[in-house]
MIROKOL-766061 format. One record per residue (C-alpha): residue number from 1; z, y, x. Coordinates in steps of 0.5 Angstrom, whole numbers, always signed. Each point is the difference from the previous one (the first is absolute). Layout:
N
@resi->NUM; zz->Z; yy->Y; xx->X
...
***
This chain:
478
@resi->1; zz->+255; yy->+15; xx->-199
@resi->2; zz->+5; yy->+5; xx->-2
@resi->3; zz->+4; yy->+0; xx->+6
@resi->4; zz->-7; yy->+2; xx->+3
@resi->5; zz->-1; yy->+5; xx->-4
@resi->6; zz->+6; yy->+3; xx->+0
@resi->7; zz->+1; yy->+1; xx->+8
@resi->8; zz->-8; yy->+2; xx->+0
@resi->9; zz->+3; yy->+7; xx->-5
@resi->10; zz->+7; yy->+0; xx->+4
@resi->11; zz->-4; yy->+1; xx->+7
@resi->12; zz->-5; yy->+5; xx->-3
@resi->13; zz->+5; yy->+4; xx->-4
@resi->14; zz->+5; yy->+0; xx->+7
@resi->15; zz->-6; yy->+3; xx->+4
@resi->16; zz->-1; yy->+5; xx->-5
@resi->17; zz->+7; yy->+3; xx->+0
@resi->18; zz->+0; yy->+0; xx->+8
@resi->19; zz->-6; yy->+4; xx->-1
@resi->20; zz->+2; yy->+5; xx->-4
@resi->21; zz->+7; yy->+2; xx->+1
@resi->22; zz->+2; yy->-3; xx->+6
@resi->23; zz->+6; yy->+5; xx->+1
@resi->24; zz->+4; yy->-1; xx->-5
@resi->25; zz->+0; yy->-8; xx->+2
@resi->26; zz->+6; yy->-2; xx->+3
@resi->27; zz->-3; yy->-4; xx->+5
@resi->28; zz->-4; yy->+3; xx->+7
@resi->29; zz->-7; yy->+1; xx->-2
@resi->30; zz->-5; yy->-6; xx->+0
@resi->31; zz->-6; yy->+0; xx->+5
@resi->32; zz->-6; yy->+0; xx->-4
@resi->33; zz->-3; yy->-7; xx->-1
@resi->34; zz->-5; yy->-1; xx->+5
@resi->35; zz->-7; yy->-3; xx->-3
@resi->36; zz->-3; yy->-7; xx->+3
@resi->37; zz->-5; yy->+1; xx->+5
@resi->38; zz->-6; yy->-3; xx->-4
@resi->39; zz->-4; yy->-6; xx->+4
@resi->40; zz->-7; yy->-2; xx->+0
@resi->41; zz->-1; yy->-6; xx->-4
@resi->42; zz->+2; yy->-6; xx->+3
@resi->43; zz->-6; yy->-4; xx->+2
@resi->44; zz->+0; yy->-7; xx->-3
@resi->45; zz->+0; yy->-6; xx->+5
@resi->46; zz->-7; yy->-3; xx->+2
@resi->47; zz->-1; yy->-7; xx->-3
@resi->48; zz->+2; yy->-5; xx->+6
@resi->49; zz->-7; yy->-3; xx->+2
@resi->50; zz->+1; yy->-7; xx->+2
@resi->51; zz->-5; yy->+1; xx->+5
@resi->52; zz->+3; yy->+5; xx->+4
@resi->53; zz->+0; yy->+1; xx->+7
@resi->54; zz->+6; yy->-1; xx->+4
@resi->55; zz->+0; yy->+2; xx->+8
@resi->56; zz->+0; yy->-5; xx->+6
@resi->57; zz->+3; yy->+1; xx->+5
@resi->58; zz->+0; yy->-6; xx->+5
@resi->59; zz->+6; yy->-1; xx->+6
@resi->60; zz->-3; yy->-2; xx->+5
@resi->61; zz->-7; yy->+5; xx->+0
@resi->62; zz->-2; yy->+7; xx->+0
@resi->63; zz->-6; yy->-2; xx->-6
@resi->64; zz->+4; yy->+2; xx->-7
@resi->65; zz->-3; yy->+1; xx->-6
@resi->66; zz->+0; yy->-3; xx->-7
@resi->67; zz->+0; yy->-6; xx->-4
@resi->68; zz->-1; yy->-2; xx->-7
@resi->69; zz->+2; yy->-6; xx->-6
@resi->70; zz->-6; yy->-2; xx->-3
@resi->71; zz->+2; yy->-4; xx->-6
@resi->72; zz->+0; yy->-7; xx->+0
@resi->73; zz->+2; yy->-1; xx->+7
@resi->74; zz->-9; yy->-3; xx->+1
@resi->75; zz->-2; yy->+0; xx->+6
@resi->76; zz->-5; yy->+5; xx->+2
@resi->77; zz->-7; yy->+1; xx->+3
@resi->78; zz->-3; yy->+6; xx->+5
@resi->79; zz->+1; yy->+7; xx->-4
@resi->80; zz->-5; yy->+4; xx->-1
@resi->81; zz->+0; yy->+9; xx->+2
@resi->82; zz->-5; yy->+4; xx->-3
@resi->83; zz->+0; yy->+8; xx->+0
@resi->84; zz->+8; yy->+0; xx->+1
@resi->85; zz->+1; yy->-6; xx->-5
@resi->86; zz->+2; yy->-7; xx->+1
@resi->87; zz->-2; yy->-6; xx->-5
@resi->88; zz->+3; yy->-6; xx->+0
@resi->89; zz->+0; yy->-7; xx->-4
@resi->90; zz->+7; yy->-2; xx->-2
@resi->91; zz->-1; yy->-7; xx->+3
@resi->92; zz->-2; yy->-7; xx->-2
@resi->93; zz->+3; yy->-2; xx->-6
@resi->94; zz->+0; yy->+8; xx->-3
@resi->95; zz->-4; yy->+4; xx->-5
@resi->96; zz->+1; yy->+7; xx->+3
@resi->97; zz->-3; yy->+4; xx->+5
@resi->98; zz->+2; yy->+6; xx->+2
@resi->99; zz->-1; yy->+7; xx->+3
@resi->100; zz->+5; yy->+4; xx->+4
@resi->101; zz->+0; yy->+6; xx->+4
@resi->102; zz->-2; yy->-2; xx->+7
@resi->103; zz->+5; yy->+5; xx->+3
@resi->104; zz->+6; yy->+0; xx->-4
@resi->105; zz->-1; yy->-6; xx->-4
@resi->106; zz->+0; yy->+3; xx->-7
@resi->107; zz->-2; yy->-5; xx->-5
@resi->108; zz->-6; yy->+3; xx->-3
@resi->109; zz->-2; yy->-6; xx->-5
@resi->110; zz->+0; yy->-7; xx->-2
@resi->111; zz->-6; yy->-3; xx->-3
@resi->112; zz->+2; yy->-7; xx->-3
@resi->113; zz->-5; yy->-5; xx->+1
@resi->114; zz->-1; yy->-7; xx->-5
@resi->115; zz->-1; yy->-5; xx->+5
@resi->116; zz->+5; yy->+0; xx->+7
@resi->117; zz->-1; yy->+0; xx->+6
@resi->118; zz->-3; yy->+7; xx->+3
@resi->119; zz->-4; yy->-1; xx->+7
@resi->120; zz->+0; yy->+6; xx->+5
@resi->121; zz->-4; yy->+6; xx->-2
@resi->122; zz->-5; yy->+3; xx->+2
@resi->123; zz->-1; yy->+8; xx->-1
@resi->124; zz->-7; yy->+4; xx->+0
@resi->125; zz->-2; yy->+7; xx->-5
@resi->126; zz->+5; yy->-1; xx->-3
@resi->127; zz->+0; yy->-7; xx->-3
@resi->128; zz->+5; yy->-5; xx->+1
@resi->129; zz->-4; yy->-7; xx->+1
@resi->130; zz->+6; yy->-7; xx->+0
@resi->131; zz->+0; yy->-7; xx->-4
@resi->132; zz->+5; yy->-4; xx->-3
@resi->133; zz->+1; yy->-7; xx->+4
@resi->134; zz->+0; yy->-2; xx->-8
@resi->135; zz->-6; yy->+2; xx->-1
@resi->136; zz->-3; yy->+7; xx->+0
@resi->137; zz->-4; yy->+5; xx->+3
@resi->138; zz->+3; yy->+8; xx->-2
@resi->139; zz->-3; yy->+7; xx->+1
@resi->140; zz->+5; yy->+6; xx->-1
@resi->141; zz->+0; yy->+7; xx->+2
@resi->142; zz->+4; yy->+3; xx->+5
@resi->143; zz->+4; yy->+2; xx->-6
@resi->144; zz->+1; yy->-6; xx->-3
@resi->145; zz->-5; yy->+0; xx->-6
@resi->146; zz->-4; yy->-7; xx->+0
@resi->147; zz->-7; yy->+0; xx->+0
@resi->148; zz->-2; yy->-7; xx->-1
@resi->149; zz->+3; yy->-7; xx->+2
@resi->150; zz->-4; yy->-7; xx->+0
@resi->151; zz->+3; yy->-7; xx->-1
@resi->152; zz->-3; yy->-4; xx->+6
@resi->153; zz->+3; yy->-7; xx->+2
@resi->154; zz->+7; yy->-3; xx->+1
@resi->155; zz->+3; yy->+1; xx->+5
@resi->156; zz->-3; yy->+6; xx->+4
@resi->157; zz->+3; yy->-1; xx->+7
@resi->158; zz->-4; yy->+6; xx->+4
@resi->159; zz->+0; yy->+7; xx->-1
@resi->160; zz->-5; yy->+4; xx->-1
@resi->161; zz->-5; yy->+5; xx->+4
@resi->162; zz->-4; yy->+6; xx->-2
@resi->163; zz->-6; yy->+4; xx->+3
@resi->164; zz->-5; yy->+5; xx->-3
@resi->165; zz->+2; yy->+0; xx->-7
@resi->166; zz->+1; yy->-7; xx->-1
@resi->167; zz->+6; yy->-5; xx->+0
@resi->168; zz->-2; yy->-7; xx->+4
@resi->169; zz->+5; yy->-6; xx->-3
@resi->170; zz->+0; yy->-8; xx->+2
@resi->171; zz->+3; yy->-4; xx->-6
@resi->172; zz->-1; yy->-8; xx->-2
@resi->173; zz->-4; yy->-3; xx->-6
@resi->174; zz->+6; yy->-2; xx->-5
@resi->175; zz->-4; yy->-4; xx->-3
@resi->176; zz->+1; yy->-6; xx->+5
@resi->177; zz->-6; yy->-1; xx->+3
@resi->178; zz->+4; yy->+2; xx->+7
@resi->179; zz->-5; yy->+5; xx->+2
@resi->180; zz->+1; yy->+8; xx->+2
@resi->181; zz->-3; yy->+6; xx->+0
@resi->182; zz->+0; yy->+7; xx->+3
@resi->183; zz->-2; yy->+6; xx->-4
@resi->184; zz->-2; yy->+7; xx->-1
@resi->185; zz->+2; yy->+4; xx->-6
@resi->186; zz->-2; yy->+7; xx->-1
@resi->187; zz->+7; yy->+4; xx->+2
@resi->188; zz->-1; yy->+5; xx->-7
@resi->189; zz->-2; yy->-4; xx->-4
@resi->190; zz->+1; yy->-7; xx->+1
@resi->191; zz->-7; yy->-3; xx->-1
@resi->192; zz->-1; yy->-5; xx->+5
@resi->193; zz->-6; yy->+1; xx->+5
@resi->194; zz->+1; yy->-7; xx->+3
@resi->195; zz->+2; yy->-7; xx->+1
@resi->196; zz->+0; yy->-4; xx->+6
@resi->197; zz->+3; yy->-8; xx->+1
@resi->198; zz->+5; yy->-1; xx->+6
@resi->199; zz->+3; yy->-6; xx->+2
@resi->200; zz->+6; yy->+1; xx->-1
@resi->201; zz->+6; yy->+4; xx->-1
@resi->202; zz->+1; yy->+6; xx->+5
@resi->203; zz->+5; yy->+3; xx->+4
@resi->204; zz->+3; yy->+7; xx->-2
@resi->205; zz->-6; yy->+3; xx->-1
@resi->206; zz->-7; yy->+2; xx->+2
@resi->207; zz->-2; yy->+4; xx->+5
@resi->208; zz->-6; yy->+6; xx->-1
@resi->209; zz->-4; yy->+2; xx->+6
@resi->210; zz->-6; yy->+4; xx->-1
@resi->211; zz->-5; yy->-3; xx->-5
@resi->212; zz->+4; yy->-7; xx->+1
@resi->213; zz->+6; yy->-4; xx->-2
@resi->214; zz->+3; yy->-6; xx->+3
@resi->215; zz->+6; yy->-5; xx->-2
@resi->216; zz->+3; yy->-5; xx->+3
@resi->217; zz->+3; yy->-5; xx->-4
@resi->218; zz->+6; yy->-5; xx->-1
@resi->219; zz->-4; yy->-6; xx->+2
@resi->220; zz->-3; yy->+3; xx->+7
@resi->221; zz->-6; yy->+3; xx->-3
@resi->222; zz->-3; yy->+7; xx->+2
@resi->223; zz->-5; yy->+3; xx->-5
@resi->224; zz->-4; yy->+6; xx->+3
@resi->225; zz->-3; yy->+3; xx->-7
@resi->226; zz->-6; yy->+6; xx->-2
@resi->227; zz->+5; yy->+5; xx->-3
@resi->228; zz->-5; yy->+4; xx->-5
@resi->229; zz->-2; yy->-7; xx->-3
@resi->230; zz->+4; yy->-6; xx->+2
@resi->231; zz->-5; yy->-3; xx->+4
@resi->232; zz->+2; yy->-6; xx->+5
@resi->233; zz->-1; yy->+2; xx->+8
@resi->234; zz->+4; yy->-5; xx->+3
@resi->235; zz->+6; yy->-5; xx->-1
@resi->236; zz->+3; yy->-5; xx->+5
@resi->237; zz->+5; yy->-4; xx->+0
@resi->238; zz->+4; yy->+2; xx->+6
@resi->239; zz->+8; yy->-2; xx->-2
@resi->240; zz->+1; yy->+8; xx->-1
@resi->241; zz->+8; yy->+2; xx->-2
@resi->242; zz->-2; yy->+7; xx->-1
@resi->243; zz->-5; yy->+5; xx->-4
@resi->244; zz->-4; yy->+3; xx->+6
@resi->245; zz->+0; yy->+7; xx->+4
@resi->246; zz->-7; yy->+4; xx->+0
@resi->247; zz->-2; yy->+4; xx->+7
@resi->248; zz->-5; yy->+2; xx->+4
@resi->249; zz->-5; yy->-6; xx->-3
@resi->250; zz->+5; yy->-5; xx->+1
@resi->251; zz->+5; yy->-4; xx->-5
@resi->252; zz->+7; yy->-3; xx->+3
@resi->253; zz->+5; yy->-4; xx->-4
@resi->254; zz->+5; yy->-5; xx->+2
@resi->255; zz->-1; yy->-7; xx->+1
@resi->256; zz->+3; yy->-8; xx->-1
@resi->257; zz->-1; yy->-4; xx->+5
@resi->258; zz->+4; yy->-8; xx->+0
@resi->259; zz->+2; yy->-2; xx->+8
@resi->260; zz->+2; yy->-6; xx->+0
@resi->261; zz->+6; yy->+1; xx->-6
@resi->262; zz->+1; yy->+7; xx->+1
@resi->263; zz->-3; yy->+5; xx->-4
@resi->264; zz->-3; yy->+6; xx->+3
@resi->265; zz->-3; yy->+6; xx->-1
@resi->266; zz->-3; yy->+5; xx->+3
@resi->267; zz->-5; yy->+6; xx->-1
@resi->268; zz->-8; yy->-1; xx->-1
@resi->269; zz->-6; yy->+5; xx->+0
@resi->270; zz->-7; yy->-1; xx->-2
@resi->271; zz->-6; yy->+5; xx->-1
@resi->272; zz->+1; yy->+4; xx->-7
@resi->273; zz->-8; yy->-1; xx->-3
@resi->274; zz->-4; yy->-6; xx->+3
@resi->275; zz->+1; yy->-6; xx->-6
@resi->276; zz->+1; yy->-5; xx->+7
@resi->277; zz->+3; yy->+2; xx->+6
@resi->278; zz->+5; yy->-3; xx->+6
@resi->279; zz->+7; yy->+1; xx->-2
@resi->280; zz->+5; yy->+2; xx->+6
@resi->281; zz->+7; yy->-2; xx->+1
@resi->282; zz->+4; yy->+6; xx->+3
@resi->283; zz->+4; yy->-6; xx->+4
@resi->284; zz->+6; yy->+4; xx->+3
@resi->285; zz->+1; yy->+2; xx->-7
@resi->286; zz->+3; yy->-7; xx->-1
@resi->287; zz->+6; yy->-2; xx->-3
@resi->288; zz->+4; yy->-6; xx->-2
@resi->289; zz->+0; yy->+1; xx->-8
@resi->290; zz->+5; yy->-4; xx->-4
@resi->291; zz->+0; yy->+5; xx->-6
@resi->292; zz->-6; yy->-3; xx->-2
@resi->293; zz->+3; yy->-7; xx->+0
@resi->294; zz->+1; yy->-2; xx->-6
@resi->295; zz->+5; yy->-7; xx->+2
@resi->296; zz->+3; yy->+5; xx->+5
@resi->297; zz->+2; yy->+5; xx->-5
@resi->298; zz->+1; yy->-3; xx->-7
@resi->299; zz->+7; yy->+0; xx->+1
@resi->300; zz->+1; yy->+8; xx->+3
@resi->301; zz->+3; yy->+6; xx->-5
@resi->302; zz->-7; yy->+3; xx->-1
@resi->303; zz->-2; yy->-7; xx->-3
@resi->304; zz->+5; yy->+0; xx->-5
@resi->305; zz->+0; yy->+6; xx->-2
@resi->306; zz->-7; yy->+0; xx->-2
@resi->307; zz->+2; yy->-7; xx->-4
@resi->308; zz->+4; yy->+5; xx->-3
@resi->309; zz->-4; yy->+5; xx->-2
@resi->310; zz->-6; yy->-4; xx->-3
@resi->311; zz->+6; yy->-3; xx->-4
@resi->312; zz->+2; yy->+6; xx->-3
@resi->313; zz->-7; yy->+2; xx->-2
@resi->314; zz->-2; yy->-6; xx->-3
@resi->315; zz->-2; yy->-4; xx->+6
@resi->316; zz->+5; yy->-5; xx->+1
@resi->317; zz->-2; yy->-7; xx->+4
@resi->318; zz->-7; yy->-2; xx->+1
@resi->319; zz->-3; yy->+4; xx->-6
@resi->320; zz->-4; yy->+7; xx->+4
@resi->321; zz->-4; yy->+1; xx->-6
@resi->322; zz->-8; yy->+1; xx->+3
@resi->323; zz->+3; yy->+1; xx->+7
@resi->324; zz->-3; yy->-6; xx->+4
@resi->325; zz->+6; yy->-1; xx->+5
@resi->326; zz->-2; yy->-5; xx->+4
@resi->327; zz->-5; yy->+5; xx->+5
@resi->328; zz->+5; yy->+4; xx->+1
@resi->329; zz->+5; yy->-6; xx->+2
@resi->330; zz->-4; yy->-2; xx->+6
@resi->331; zz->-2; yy->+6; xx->+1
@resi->332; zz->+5; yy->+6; xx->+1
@resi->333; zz->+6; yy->-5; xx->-2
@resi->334; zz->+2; yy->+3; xx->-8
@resi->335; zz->+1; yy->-4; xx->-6
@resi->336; zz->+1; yy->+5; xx->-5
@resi->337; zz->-3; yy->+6; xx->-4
@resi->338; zz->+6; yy->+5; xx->+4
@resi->339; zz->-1; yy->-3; xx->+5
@resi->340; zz->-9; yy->+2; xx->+1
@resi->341; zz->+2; yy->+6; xx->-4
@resi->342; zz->+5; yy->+3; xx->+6
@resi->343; zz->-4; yy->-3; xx->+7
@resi->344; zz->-4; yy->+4; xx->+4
@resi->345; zz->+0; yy->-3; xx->+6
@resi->346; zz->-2; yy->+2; xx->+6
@resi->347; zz->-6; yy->+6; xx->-2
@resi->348; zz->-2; yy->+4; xx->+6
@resi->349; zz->-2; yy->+7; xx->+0
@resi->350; zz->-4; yy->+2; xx->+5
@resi->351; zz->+2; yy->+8; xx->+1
@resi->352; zz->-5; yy->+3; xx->+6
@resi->353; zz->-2; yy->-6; xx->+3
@resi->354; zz->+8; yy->-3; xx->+0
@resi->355; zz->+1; yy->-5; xx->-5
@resi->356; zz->+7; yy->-1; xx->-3
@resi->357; zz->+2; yy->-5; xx->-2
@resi->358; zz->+8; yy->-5; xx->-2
@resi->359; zz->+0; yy->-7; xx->+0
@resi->360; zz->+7; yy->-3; xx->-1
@resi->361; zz->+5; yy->+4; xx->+4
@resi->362; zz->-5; yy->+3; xx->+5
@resi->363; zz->-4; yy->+6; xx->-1
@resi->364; zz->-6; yy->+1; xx->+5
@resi->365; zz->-4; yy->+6; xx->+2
@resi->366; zz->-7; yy->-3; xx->+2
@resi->367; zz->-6; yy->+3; xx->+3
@resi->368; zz->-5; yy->-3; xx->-5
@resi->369; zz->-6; yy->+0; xx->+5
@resi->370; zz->+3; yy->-4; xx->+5
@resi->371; zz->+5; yy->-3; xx->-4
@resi->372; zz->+5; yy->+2; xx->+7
@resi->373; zz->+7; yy->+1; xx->-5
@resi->374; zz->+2; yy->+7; xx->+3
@resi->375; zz->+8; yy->-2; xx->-2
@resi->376; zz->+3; yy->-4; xx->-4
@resi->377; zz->+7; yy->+0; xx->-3
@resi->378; zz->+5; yy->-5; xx->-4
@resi->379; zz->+4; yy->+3; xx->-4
@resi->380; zz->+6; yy->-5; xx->-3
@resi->381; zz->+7; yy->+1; xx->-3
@resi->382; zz->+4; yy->-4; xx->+7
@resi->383; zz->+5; yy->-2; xx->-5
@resi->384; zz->-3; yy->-5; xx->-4
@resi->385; zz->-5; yy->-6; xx->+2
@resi->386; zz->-7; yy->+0; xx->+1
@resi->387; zz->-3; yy->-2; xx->-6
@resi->388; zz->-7; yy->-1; xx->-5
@resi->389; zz->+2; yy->+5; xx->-4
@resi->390; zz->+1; yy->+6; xx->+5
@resi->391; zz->-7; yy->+4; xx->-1
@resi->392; zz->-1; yy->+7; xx->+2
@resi->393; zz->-4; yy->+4; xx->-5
@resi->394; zz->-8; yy->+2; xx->+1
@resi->395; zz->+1; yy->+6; xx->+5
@resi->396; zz->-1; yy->+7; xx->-3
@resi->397; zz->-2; yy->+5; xx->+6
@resi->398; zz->+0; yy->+7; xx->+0
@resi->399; zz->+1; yy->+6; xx->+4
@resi->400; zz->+0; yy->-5; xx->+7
@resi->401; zz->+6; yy->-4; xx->-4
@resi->402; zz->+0; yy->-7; xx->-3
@resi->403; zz->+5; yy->+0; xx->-6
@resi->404; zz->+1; yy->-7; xx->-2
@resi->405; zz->+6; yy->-3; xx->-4
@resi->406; zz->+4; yy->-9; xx->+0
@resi->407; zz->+2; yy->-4; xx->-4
@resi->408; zz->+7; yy->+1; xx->+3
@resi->409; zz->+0; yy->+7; xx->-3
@resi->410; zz->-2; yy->+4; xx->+6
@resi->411; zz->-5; yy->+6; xx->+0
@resi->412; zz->-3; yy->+2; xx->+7
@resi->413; zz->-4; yy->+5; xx->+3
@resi->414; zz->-4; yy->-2; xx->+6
@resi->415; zz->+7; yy->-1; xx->+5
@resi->416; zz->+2; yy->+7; xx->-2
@resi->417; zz->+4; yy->-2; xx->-5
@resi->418; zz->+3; yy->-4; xx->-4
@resi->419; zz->+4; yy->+0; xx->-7
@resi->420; zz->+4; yy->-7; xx->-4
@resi->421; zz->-2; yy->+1; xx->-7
@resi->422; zz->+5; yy->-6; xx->-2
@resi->423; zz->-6; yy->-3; xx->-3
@resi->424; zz->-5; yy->-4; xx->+1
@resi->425; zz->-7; yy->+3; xx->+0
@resi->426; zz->-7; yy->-5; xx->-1
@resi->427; zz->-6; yy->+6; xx->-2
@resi->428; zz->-3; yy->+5; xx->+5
@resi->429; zz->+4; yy->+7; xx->-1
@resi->430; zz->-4; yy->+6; xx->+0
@resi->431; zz->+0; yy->+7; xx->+4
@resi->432; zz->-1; yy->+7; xx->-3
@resi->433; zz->+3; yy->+7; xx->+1
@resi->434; zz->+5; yy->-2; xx->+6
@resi->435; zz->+2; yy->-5; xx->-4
@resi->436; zz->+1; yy->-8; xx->+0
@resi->437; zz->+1; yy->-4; xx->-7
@resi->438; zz->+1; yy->-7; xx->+0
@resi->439; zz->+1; yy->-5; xx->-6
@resi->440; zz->+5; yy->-5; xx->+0
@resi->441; zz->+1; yy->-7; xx->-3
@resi->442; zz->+6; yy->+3; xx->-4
@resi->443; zz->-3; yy->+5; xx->-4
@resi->444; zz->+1; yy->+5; xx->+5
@resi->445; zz->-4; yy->+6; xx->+1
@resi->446; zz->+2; yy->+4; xx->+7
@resi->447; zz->-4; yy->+7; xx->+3
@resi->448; zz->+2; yy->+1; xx->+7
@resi->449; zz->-1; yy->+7; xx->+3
@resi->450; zz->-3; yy->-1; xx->+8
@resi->451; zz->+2; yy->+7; xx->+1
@resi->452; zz->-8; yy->+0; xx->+2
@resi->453; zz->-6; yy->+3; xx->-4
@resi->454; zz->-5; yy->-2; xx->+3
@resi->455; zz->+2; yy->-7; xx->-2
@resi->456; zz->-5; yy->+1; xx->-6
@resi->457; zz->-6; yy->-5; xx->-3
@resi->458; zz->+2; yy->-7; xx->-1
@resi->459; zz->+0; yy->+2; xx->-8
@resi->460; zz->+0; yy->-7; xx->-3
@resi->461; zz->+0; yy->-8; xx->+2
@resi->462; zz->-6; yy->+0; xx->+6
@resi->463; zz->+0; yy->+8; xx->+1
@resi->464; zz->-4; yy->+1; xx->-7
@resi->465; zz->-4; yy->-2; xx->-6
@resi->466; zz->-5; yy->-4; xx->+5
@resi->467; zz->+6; yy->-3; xx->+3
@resi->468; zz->-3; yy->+0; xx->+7
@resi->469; zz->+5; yy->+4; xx->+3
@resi->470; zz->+0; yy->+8; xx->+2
@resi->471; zz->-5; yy->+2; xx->+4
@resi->472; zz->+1; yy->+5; xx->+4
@resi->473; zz->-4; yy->+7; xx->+0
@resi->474; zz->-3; yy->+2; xx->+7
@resi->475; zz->+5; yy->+3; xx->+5
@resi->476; zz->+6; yy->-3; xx->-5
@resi->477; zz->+6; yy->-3; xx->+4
@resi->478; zz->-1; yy->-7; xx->-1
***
């Protein structure tokens, strides 16, 4: 401390006989000591956000963009974009969901759930509607505030659909009576305004046109519903493997059809409103359909990987809770939670008489009068083997373009282009703002700029909160 001190003085009192009588010195004068430019106070470094956004810049494509971590690595379902914001489940088997900036992705926030397994959303007037596969029903605003949440049934294996300020949700009896139901709560306020029983568990969600709401269930059913008070219209047995498509007056939904040994599958349609009407086979829409087989593909990578999953969250062997997997084994060949919370199957949507639709490692643009298919691509990674797992996701189809991702990691638009993400894809990708966002099997969240636009509108898994695709206004681009 003293010597301190003492340099302290000696230095001041240097300076001062400099400033005084530099002349009588025997040294040269000094130059006078300059003063230290003054700096602005450094900023403190921004907190590092684990979810922060890093650039995508693939080798082999023009299409760049951005890619996030989410947290657990869970795999991830449709994101959903509203007014400039994206909102995400963190995956099954996680208790978070997630908004972020839909251009830049900037986390915004987190809202953490008390059950795992967040669906895909759906988004309209600013409230946020989603459930956890185990086992509720969640309202949020836009900004993250709950509003209300109802404990429905385990496990929940389908998302929701709204419409008109209410939420529609297909669950089972816990109880163990082995029953189902699909019901319609109030969106504000959670009352629920009916119940309606089903025959079973759905496939990924119901789909809302005009005053009716139609399902497909695991088992093959399809159930045409009144939406203002739950009434049965119709339901049949039709070995269905998708939830339906609405349009002009008319539903269309993908089929399982047994020739000889082989399963197949194929696009079907029947009129939307009589309670008995002839279906009909859209015949050059078959194919051969070994992704439905369960024997053929009870040893694939996806199978096991669903094993695995349901594992992870209490679902281990043959115990599924209230699910009833049997159906859905013969059915569309899944044997586990995971397994019936990931499928979409085949689902069509008809977009200006065209329907769309993917089946296996083939997408098909049919005329959906005629049922004449227009064009038909296979898209396959040639480097690997044929095989059960290899699905195509539900088309997403906007702006002339049919955007859909593989399980071999590879997103395309149409034929235009195409980008390897380096993993798998299994859930719908959406379109908005010239942009393409897709989650994957790992965690991964990817927003792809398209460089176009007008590639804008389909918002969330099936185009928007009906989940009947994104119809197009007069004179807009198909």
């Amino acid at each position: 401390m003293k010597r301190g001190l003492l340099f302290v003085s000696a230095v001041a009192g240097w300076l001062c006989i400099a400033g005084l009588s530099p002349s009588q010195t025997q040294f040269p004068p000094y130059p006078p000591t300059p003063v230290p430019p003054q700096f602005p106070p450094r900023p403190m470094p921004r907190p590092v956000d684990p979810l922060e956004p890093v650039p995508f810049h693939p080798s082999d494509s023009r299409i760049s963009g951005w890619r996030l971590s989410i947290p657990g690595g869970h795999p991830l379902a449709t994101p959903a974009i509203a007014d400039g914001k994206l909102y995400l489940g963190g995956g099954f088997g996680s208790h978070e969901f997630y908004s972020f900036d839909a251009i830049s992705g900037r986390h915004a926030w987190t809202y953490h759930t008390a059950d795992d397994g967040p669906t895909a959303a759906v988004v309209e007037n600013g409230l946020i509607a989603f459930n956890t596969e185990s086992c509720e029903l969640e309202i949020l605003t836009t900004r993250g505030r709950p509003i209300w949440k109802k404990w429905l049934g385990d496990p929940l294996m389908s998302m929701p659909a709204m419409a008109d300020g209410r939420v529609y949700m297909a669950f089972p009896d816990s109880r163990g009576r082995g029953t189902y139901y699909l019901a319609a709560f109030d969106l504000n306020g959670g009352g629920e305004i009916w119940r309606a029983a089903l025959p079973g568990e759905i496939i990924t969600a119901p789909v809302i046109d005009g005053d009716r709401i139609y399902a497909a269930t695991v088992g093959g059913m399809m159930v045409a519903l009144n939406r203002r008070d739950g009434s049965r219209i119709w339901e049949e047995e039709r070995n269905a493997t998708s939830a339906p498509a609405i349009w002009n007056g008319q539903t269309y939904f993908s089929r399982r059809e047994a020739v000889a040994s082989q399963q197949t599958e194929l696009v079907a349609t029947r009129p939307a409103a009589p309670a008995s009407a002839p279906v009909t086979d859209l015949r050059a829409t078959q194919q051969n359909a070994d992704y439905l087989d369960y024997q053929k593909r009870a040893q694939s990578a996806s199978q096991q990987m669903s094993l695995e999953q349901d594992a992870a969250v209490g679902f281990g062997g043959s115990f599924k809770g209230a699910a009833m997997m049997a159906p859905a084994q013969a059915n569309i060949g899944q044997t586990s939670v995971y397994g019936v919370w990931s499928y979409q199957g085949s689902k069509p949507f008809v977009i200006n008489g065209r329907l769309y639709s993917s089946m296996g490692d083939t997408v098909e643009c049919v005329d959906a009068q005629s049922g004449r298919v227009i064009w038909s691509r296979t898209l396959r990674d040639a480097r690997r083997p044929g095989l059960p797992d290899d699905v195509l996701t539900p088309p997403a189809v906007v702006n002339g373009k049919v955007f859909l991702g593989t399980r071999w990691g590879f997103v395309y638009g149409e034929v235009i282009w195409r980008v390897n993400l380096g993993e798998s894809i299994t859930f719908q990708p959406a379109v908005a703002m010239g942009r393409v966002y897709a989650g994957t099997d790992r965690g991964g969240l990817f927003c792809l700029e398209t460089g176009d636009p007008r590639d804008d509108g389909w918002m969330m898994w099936g185009g928007n909160a009906k989940h009947n695709g994104a119809q197009p206004s007069a004179g807009e681009r198909l």
